[in-house]
N, C-alpha and C positions, 0 to 999 in steps of 0.2 A: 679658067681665066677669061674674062671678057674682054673680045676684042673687036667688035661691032661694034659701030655706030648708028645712031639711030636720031633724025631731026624731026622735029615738029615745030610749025607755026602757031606764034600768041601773042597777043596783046601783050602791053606792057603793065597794065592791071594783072593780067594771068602771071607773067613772070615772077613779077614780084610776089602776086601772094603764094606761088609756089615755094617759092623762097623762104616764106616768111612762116608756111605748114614744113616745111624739110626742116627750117630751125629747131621751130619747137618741138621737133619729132623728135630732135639729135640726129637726124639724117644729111645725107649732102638731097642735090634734087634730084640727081639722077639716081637716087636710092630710094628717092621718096616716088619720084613719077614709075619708076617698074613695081614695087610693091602698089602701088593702086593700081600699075595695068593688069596685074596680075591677081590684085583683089586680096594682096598680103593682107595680115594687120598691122594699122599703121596705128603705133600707140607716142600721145602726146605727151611731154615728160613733164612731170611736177613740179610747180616753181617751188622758190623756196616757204615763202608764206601757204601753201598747200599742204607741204610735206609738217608743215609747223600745226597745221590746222589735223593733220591724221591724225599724230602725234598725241594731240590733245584729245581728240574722241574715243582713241584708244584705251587712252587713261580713264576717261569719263567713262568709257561701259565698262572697265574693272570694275570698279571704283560702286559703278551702280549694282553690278552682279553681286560683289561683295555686301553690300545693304542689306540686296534682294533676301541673300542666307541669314542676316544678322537679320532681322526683322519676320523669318517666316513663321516663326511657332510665336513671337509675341501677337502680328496685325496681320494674319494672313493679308487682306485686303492692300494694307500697303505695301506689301512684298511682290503683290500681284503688279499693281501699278509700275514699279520702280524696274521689274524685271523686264515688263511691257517696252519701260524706254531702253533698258537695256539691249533687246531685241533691236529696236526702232536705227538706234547709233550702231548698232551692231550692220544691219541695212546700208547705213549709208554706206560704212568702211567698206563695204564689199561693191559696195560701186565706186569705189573710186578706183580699184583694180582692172574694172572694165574701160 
C-alpha cells in the first residue's frame, strides 16, 4: 500500500501535459509520473479510429495471404508480390503493439 508522499515542482505547461500523457495512457499522473521515474512501460491506448484502422489491415493481410496461395502454382511471380505486401501490412500490425 502506498502511503508516501512525494512533491515536485512544474510549470504549468509541464502540469498539464502531464495530464494530458496519464490520459492518453489510461493512467491517473501519479501513476504515469512513478512508471517513467521508474522507467516502466508506459503504453498509449488506442483511439477508436486506430483500433478501426487495425481492424482493417488485419483483414487486408488475410485477405492478401489468401490470394498469395490462390495465385501460387498459376503466376508464381504475382504470388510473390501480393505475399511481399502481405509481409509489409503484416509489419505494420506488429508495431502498432509497440
Amino acid at each position: 500500500m502506498k502511503k508516501e508522499f512525494v512533491q515536485f515542482r512544474c510549470s504549468v505547461y509541464e502540469k498539464k501535459l502531464l495530464k494530458v500523457k496519464a490520459r492518453k495512457s489510461g493512467l491517473s499522473v501519479s501513476e504515469y509520473c512513478r512508471r517513467a521515474a521508474f522507467d516502466d512501460r508506459i503504453v498509449e491506448r488506442m483511439t477508436d479510429e486506430q483500433i478501426e484502422a487495425y481492424k482493417l489491415l488485419v483483414k487486408y493481410q488475410r485477405n492478401f495471404r489468401l490470394i498469395t496461395n490462390m495465385f501460387r502454382k498459376r503466376n508464381p511471380r504475382l504470388a510473390e508480390e501480393t505475399a511481399q505486401l502481405a509481409k509489409e501490412i503484416r509489419q505494420h500490425l506488429l508495431n502498432f503493439k509497440k
